[in-house]
Residue frames as a rotation matrix with the C-alpha (Angstrom) as fourth column:
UNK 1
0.914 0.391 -0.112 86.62
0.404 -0.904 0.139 -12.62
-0.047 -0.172 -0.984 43.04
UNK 2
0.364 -0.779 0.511 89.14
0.513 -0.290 -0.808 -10.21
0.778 0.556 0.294 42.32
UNK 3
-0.104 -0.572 -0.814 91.86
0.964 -0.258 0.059 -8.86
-0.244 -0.779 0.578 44.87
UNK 4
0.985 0.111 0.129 91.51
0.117 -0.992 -0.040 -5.16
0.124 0.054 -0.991 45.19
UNK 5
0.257 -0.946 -0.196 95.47
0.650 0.320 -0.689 -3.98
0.715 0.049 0.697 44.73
UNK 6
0.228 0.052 0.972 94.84
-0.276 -0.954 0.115 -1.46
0.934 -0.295 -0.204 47.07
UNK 7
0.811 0.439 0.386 94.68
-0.565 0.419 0.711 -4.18
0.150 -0.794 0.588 49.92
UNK 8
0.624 -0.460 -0.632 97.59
0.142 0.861 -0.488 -6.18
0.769 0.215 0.603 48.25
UNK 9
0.962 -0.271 -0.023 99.65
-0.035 -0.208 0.978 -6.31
-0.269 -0.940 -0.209 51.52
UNK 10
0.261 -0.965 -0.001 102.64
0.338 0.091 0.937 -7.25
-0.904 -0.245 0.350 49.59
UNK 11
0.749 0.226 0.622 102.08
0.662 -0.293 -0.690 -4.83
0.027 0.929 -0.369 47.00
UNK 12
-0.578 -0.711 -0.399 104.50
0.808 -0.567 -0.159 -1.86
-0.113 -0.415 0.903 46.39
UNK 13
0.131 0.936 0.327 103.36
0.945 -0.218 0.245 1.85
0.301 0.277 -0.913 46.63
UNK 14
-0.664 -0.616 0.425 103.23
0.557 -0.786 -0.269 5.61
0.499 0.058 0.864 46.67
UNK 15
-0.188 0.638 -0.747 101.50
0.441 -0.625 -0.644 8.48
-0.877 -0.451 -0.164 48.58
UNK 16
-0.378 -0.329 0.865 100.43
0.882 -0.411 0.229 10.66
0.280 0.850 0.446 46.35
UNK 17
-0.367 0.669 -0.646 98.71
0.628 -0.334 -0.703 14.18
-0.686 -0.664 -0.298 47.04
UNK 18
-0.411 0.181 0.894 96.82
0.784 -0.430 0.448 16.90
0.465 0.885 0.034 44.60
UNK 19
-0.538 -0.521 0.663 95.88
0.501 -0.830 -0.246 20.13
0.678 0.199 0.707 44.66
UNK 20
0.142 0.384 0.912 93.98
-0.351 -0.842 0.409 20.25
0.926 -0.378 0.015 47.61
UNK 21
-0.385 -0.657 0.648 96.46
-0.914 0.177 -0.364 18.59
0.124 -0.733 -0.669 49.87
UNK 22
0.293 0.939 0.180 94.74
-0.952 0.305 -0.037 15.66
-0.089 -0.161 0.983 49.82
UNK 23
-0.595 -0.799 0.091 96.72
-0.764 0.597 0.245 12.14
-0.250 0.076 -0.965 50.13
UNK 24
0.712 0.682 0.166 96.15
-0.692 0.722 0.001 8.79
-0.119 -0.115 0.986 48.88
UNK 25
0.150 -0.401 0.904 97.39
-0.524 0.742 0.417 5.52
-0.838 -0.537 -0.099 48.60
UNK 26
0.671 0.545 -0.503 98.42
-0.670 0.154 -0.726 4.25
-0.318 0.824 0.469 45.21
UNK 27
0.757 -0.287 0.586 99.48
0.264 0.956 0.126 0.84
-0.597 0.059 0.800 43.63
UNK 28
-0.416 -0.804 -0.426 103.27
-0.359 -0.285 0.889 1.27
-0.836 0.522 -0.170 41.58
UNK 29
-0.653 -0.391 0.649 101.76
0.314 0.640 0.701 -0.21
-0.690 0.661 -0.295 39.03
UNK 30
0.307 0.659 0.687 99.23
0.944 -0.121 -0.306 1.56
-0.118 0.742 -0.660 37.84
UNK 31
-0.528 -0.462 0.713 100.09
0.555 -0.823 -0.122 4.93
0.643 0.331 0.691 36.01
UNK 32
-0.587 0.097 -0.804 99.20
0.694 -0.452 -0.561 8.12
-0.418 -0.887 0.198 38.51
UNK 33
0.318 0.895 0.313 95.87
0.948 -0.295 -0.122 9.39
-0.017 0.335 -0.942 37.78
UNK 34
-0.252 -0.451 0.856 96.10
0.536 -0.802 -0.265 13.47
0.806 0.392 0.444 36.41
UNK 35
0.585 0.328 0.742 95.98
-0.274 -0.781 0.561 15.81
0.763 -0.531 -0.367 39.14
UNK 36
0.963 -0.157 -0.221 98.00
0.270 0.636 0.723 13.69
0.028 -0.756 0.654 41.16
UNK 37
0.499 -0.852 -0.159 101.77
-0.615 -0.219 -0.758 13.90
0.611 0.476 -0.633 42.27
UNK 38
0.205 -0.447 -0.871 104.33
0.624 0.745 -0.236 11.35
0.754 -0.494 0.432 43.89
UNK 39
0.514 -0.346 0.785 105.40
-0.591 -0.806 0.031 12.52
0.622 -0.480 -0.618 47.38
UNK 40
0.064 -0.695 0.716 106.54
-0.986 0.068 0.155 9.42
-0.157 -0.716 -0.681 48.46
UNK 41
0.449 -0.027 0.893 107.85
0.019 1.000 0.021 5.84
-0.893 0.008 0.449 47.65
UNK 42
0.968 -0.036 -0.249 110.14
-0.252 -0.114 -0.961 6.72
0.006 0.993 -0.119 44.65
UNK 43
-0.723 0.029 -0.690 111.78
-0.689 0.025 0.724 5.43
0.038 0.999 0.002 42.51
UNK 44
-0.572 0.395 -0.719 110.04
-0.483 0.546 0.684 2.24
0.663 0.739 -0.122 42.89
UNK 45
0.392 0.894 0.217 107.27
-0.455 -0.016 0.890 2.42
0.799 -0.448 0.400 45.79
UNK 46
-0.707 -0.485 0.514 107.13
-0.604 0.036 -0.796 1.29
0.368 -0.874 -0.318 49.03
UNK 47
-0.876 0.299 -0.377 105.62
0.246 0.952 0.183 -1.04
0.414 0.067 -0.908 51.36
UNK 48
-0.154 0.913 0.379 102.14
0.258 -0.333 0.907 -0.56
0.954 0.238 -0.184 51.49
UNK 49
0.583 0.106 -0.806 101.82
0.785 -0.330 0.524 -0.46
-0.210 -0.938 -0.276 55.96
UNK 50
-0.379 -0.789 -0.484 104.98
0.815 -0.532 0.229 2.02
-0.438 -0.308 0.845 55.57
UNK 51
-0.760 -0.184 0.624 103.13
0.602 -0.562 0.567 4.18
0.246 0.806 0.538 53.25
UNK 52
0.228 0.973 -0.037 99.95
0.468 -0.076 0.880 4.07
0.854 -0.218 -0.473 55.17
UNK 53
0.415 -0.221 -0.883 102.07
0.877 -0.160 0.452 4.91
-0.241 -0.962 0.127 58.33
UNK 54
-0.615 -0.788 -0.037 103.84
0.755 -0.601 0.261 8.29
-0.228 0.133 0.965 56.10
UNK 55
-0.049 0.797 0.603 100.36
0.507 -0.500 0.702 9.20
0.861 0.339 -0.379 55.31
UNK 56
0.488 0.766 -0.418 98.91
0.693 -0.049 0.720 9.09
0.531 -0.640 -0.555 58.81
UNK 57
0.350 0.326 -0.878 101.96
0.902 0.137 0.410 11.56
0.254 -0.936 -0.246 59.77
UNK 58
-0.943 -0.309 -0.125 102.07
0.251 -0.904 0.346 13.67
-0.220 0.295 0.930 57.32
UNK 59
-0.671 0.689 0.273 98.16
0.277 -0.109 0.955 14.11
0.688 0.716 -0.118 56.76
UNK 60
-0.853 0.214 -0.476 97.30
0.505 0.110 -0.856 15.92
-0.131 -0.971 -0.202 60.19
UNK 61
-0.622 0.375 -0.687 94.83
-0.430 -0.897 -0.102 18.14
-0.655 0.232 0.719 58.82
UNK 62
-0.488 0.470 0.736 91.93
0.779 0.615 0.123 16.08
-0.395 0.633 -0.666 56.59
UNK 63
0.244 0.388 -0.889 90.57
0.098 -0.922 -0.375 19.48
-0.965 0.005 -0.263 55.50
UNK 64
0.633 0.198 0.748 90.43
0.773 -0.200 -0.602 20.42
0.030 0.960 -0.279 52.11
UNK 65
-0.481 -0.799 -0.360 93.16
0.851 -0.524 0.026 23.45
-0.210 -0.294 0.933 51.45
UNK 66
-0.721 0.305 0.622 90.43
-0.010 -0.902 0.431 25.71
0.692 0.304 0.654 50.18
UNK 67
0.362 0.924 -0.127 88.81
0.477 -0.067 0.877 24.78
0.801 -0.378 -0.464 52.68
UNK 68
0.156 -0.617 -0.771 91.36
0.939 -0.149 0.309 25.76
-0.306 -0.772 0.557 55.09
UNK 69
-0.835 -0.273 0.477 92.48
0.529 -0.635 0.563 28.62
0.149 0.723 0.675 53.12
UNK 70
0.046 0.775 0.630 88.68
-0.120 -0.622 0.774 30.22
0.992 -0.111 0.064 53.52
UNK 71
0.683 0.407 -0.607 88.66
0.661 0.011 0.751 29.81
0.312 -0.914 -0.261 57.10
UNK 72
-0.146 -0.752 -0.643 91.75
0.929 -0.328 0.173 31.48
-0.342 -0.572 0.746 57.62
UNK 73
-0.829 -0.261 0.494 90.65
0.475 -0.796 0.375 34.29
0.295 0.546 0.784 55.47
UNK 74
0.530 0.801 0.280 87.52
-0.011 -0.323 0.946 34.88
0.848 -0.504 -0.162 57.57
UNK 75
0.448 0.100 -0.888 89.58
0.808 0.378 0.451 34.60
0.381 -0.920 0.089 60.29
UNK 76
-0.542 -0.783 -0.305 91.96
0.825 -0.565 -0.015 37.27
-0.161 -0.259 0.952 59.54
UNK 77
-0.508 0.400 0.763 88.85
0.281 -0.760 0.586 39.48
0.814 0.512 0.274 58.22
UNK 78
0.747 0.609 -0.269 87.29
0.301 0.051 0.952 39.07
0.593 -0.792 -0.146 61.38
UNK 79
0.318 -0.895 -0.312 90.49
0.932 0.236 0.274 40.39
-0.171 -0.378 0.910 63.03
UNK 80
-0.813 -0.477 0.335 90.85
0.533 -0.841 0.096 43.39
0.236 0.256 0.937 61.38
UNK 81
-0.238 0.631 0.739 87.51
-0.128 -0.774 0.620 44.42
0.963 0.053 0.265 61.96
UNK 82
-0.622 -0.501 0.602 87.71
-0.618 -0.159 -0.770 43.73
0.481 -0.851 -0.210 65.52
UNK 83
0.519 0.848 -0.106 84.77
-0.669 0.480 0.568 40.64
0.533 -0.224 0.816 65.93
């Protein structure tokens, strides 16, 4: 059975996030899928716990940004109109 490289403990690796804030975990070796952008582990990745530990404390929010983004705009519409 094949190792998943996602698991590979002594793999290297980047966060990445896309356009709705959204982080993941990704192997240096494989090319970064479109929509995607490095935010951490460059030039040449990091270890995979360290990356998992830059997620968890920069990813406090699991929300979608449009989702966020609409709530706050109902929040501020509600506000002005005095609900």
């Amino acid at each position: 059975m094949a190792k998943n490289p996602f698991d590979d403990e002594d793999g290297t690796f980047y966060a990445l996030i896309n356009h709705e804030e959204q982080y993941s975990l990704w192997p240096t070796f494989k090319p970064v899928p479109g929509g995607w952008t490095i935010v951490y582990g460059e030039p040449d990745g990091r270890p995979r716990q360290e990356v998992l530990d830059w997620i968890d404390q920069t990813w406090t929010d699991l929300r979608p940004k449009s989702l966020r983004d609409f709530i706050a705009s109902h929040e501020v519409a509600r506000a002005a109109t005095g609900e």
